[in-house]
N, C-alpha and C positions, 0 to 999 in steps of 0.2 A: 504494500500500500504506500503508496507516494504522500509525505509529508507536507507540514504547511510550511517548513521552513524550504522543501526542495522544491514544491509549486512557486515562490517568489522567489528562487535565485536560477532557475533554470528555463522558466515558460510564461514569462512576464515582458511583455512585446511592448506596451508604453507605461510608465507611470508619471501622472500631474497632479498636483493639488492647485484649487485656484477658488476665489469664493463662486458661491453659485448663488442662489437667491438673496438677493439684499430688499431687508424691507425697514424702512425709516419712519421716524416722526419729522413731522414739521409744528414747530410751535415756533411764538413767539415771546422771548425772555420776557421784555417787560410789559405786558398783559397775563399776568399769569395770577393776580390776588385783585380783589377788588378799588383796591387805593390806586392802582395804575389805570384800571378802566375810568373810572374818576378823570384822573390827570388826563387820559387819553384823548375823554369828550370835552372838557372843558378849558383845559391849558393846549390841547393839539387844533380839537375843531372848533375852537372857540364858540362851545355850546355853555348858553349860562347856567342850563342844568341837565346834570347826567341823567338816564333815562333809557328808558329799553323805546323809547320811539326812537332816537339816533340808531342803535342798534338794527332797527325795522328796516331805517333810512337806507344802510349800506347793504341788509340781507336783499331789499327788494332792486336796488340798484344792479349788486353782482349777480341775480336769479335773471333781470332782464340780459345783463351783458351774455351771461352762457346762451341763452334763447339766439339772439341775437349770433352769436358767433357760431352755432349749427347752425344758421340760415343761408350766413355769407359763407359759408366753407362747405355747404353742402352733407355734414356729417348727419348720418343718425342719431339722433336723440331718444335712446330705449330706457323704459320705466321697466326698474328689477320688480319682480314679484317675489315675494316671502319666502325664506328660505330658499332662494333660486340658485344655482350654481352660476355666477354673472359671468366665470371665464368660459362655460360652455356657450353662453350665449354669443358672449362677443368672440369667440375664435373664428368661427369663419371667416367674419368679415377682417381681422389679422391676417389671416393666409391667402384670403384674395389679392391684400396690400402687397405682402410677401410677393406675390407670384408678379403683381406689377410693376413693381421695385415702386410702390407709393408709399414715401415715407411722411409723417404729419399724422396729426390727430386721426385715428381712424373710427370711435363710436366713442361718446358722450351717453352712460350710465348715471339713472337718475333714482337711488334709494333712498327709503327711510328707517336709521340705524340709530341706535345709540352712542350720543358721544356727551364727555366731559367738556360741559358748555357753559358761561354764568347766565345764571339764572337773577332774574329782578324784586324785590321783595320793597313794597313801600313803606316807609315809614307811618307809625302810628301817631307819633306828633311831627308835625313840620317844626323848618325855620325859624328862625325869631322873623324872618323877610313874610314867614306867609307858604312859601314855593313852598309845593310837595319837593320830598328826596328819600332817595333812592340807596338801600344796599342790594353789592354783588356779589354772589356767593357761586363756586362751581357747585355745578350736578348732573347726575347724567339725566339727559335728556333726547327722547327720537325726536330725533330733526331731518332734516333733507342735507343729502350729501351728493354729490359731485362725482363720479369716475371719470378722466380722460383716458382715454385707451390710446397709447400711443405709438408710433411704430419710426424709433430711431434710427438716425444714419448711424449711430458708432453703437448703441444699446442692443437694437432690435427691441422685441417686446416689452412695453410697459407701461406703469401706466400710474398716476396722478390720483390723490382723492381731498378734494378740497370740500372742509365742513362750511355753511352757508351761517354760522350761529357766529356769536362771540363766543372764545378769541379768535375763532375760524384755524382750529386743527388741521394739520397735512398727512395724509399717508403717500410717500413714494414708495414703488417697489421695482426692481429693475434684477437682471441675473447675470451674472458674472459671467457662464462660459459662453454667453452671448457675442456679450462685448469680445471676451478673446480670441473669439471667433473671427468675426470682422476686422479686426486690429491685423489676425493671422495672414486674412484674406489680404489686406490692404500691403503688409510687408514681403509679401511673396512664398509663406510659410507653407509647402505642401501637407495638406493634412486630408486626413474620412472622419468625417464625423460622423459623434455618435447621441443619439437621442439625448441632448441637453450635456452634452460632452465633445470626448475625442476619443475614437476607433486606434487610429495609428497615425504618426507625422514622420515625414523622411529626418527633419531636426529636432529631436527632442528637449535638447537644450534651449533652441528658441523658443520653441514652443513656452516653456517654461518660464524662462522672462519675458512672455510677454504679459503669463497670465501673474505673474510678480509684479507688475504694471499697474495694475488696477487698484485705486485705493480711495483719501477722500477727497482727491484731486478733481479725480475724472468725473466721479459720484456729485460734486458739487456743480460740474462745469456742465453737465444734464441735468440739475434741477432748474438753474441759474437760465438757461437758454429756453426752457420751457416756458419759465415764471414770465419769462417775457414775451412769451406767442396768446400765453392762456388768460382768458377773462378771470380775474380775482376779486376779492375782498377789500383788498388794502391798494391803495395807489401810490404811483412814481413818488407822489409829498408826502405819503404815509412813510416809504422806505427814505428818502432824504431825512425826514425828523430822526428814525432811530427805529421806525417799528416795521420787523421784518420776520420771516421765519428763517429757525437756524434748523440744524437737523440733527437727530442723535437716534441712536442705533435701537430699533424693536426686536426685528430677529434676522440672525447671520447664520447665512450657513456654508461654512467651508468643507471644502471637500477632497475626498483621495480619491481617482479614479485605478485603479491597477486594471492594464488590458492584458488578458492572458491571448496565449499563441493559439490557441483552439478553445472553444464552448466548453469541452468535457474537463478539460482544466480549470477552469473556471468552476462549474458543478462541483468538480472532487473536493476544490479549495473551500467552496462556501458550508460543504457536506460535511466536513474535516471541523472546521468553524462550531458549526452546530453541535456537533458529536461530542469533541473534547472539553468545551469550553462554557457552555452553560451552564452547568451545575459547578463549578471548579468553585472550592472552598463554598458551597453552602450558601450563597447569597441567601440578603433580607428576604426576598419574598422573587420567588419563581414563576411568571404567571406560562402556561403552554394554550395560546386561543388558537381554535381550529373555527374560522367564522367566515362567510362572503362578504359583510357589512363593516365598515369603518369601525375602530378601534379609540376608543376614547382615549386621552396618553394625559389628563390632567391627575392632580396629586392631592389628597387631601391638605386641605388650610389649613388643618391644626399641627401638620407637620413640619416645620420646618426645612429637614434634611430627609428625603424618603428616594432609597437608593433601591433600584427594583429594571426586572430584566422581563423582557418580554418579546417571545416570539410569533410571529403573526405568520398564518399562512393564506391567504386570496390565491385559489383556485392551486396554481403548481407556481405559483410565487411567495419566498419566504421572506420575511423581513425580521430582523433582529433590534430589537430596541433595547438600549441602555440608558437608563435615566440618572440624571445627577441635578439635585435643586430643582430650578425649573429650565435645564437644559439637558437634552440627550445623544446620544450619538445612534443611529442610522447605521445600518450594512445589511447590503441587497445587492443582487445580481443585479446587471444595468446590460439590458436585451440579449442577458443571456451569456454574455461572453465577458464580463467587465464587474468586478466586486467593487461598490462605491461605499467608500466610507462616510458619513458625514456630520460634523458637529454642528446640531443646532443650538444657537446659544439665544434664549429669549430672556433672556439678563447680563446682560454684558457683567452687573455685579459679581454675580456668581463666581466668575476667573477674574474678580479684582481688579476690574476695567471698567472707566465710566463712560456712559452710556453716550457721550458728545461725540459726534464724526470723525471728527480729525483723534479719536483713540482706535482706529479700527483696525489700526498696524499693528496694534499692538493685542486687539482681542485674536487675529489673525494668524498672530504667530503661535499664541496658545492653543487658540485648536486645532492648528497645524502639527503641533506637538502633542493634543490627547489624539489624533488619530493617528498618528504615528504606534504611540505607545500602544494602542490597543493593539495593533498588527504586531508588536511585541511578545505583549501578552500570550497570543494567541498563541504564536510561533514557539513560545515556550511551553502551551499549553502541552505541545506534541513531545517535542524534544527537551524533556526534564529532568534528564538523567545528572547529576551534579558528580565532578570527579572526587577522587579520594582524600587529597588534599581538603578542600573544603567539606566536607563531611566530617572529616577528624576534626577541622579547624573548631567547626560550632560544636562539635561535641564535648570537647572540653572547655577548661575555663582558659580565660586569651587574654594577653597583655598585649595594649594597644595605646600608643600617645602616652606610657607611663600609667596608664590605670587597669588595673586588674576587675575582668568581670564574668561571669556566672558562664558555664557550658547551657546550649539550648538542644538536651538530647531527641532524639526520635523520640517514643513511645510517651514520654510526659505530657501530661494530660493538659499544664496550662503551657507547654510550648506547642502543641497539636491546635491547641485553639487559636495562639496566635498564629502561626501558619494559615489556619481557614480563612483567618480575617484578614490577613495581608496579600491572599490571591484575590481579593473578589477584584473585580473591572473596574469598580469606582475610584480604586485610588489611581488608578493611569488615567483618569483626567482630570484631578486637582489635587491629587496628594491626599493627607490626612494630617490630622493632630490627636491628641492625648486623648482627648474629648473624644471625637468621632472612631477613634479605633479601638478604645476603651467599652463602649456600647456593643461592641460586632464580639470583642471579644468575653464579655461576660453572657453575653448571646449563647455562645457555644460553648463555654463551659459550664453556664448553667447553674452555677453559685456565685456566692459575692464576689465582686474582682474590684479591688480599691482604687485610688486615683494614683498612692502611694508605688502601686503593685505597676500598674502602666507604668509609672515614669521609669520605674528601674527594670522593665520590661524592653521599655522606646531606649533607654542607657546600653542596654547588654546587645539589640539588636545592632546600634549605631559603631557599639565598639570593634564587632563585629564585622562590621563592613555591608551588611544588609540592606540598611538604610542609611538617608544621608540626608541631610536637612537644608529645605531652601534660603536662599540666602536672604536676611533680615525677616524671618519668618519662622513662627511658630510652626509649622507644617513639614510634613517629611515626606518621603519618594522612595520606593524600591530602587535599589541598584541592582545591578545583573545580576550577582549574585544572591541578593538578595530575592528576587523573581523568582530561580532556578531554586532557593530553599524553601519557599513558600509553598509552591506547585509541587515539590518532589514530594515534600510531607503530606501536602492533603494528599494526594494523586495512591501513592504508599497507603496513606490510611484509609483510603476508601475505597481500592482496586484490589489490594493485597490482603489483607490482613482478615476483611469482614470473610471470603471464601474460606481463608486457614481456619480460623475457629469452626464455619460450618461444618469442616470435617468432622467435627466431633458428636454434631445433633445429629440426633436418630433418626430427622426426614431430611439430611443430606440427599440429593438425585445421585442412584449410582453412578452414573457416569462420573461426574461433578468428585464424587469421592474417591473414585479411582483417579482421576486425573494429579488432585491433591495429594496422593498415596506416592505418586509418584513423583511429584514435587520434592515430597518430603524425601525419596530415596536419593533424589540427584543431591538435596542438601547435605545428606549423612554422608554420602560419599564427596562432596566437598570439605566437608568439615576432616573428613578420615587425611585425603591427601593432605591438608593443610597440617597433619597431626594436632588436630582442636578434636573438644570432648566436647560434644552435641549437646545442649542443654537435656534435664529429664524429662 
């Protein structure tokens, strides 16, 4: 059987990561509390009193301008129905664009959703003047929103959503291998594409920076170019005073394409995936859905931290989900011949990144590096055999940097535990701390386990060479070697060990006890050569 580590170094024809769906806010900094709407009507539009009528004044203005600009541009103007799938609708008319090379607004979608809007609340005494006045408080409210559907020269698909309310919210959403596509195209880069990807390229290398290119450069310089074709809210003197939308990250999702050399590589790799590596060390909570119907992937609120795996199968397609906070990572075969990896992060918090645009380089490189390590993971998940040297190493006790600390033997029952909890998948995309590995491991061993107990647990693993702590950070990371002891221990105590004892119950399957009988004899006659005395 061909491994996961010999499928990725032998039959692996392209490998890119590049972001793929980008979807952003647009807000405006200072309208965001009521004392600036305030200032906005009355110090910006020289209104003598704030008032949800000003407010009416720009909604019913910008609802004419849209009318108005599907008239003169010819576009359709479609009203989404309830629960409607809006990109089913508008796709065809994108791929007629597509086929014409007609780039420009191609369908203007008109629903009504809920958005974080101020709302107006009168005063129950006026003025010492007399004038009614007015507080502004957010709240969510269904309003009418705005889709442009749009079809860029450098983007391709995407598309705009402007709220019609105060402060008038933005959704952009645009996709990464779009653009590298076209960039590709434009530099002279031979490539096949592949369904929201890349099949094979003659330069892999370029290929690669190009899709390295893309950041919050280009990402601004498409919203920037738009704002200025599209009917809006705020005008040329609203943006000269100060009041403009900026944009900060909702959900990214980067990705790892690997094209294998044939289909049936591809299968054995993702088959391999599945088999080894799901249950490895006992994860929180294992869900197996066999369903035709969409898969809910939200987390209970009262949870904080809710670390959970789930495999999805639609029809002879499997999906693997990995969740962390409220972001997970994705792997799925992509048309069959191509394993994609991909981290969605819908908190840029989450990995310690904030949520403003110009930080994207930086959430970027992080899940560039948890899908990395996943394919680590995996790859060890097969090949976990640890040599003789580190095996003695952690069995005894080790002096390391001048300090002497504790052996981490097989068979102990609270180094078993830490083992289970240091293989799960969650900590290859953010690491762990005392806290969060202290929980997984009182988990499994199923009595009290101190706080005291962790630290000089995280001391003896670190001295070790196991783990290795990020820099100015509480949080820690498996090191290779550390991976290769985690895995071998659960792998050992879950593959080997539960069969040997079977031998001894009385509903052992013959077969199953002969095979063990004979285990045990290749042992005794190893033991014999070695002149070692068999245990009794």
């Amino acid at each position: 059987m061909v491994s996961v580590a010999e499928l990725l170094e032998k039959h692996v024809g392209l490998e890119i990561e590049s972001l793929d769906r980008i979807y952003l806010n647009g807000y405006v900094p200072n309208l965001q509390v009521g004392g600036q709407v305030v200032n906005f009507m009355t110090q910006h539009l020289d209104q003598p009193i704030p008032s949800p009528a000003v407010m009416e004044q720009i909604g019913t203005r910008f609802r004419a301008d849209v009318r108005q600009f599907t008239e003169d541009n010819e576009v359709p103007l479609i009203q989404f129905k309830k629960r409607e799938r809006k990109i089913d609708r508008v796709r065809p008319l994108l791929r007629t664009a597509e086929k014409q090379g007609r780039c420009g607004v191609v369908a203007v979608g008109v629903a009504q959703e809920f958005q974080r809007v101020f709302a107006c609340h009168r005063r129950k005494e006026p003025r010492r003047s007399g004038a009614p006045w007015f507080d502004f408080v957010k709240a969510d409210r269904r309003v009418t929103c705005y889709y442009f559907y749009i079809l860029d020269e450098e983007f391709g698909e995407c598309f705009i959503k402007i709220c019609t309310y105060f402060p008038y919210p933005i959704k952009l959403w645009c996709n990464g291998h779009e653009w590298a596509k076209r960039q590709a195209e434009t530099l002279g880069i031979d490539f096949t594409p592949l369904s929201n990807g890349f099949a094979s390229c003659e330069d892999p290398a370029a290929l690669q920076a190009v899709c390295d290119r893309l950041g919050p450069l280009q990402i601004q310089k498409l919203f920037d170019r738009w704002m200025r074709r599209l009917p809006r809210p705020l005008t040329d003197r609203d943006r000269a005073a100060g009041y403009w939308w900026e944009l900060s990250m909702r959900q990214i999702e980067v990705a790892r394409t690997t094209v294998f050399d044939a289909s049936r590589y591809a299968r054995s790799f993702f088959e391999a995936i599945v088999r080894d590596n799901l249950g490895l060390g006992r994860p929180h909570e294992v869900e197996l859905i066999f369903s035709g119907r969409p898969v809910r992937m939200g987390r209970p609120r009262k949870h904080k931290e809710i670390f959970k795996t789930k495999v999805v199968t639609r029809g002879v397609d499997v999906r693997i989900n990995l969740f962390y906070k409220n972001s997970r990572i994705k792997q799925y075969l992509k048309d069959g011949r191509a394993l994609r990896i991909e981290t969605v992060v819908n908190r840029p918090d989450d990995f310690g990144v904030k949520r403003r645009l110009e930080n994207l380089p930086a959430l970027q490189d992080k899940a560039r590096a948890a899908n990395r390590r996943i394919l680590e993971v995996e790859s060890a998940g097969q090949s976990c055999a640890i040599g003789p040297t580190l095996f003695e190493r952690i069995q005894q006790p080790y002096v390391r940097e001048g300090q002497r600390t504790g052996a981490i033997r097989f068979g102990d029952p609270r180094a078993m535990a830490l083992a289970g909890a240091l293989c799960q998948t969650l900590h290859a995309v953010a690491g762990f701390n005392n806290r969060s590995l202290r929980a997984l491991v009182a988990g499994l061993l199923g009595i009290d386990y101190s706080d005291r107990q962790m630290t000089y647990d995280l001391r003896r693993l670190r001295l070790h060479g196991l783990i290795e702590r990020f820099p100015r950070r509480l949080r820690y990371r498996l090191t290779h070697d550390g991976l290769m002891f985690a895995v071998f221990y659960s792998k050992l105590a879950e593959r080997v060990i539960p069969p040997l004892f079977a031998n001894h119950q009385p509903n052992t399957p013959t077969k199953l006890r002969r095979a063990l009988q004979t285990i045990g004899r290749c042992v005794d006659h190893s033991f014999q050569l070695a002149q070692l005395r068999p245990a009794a």
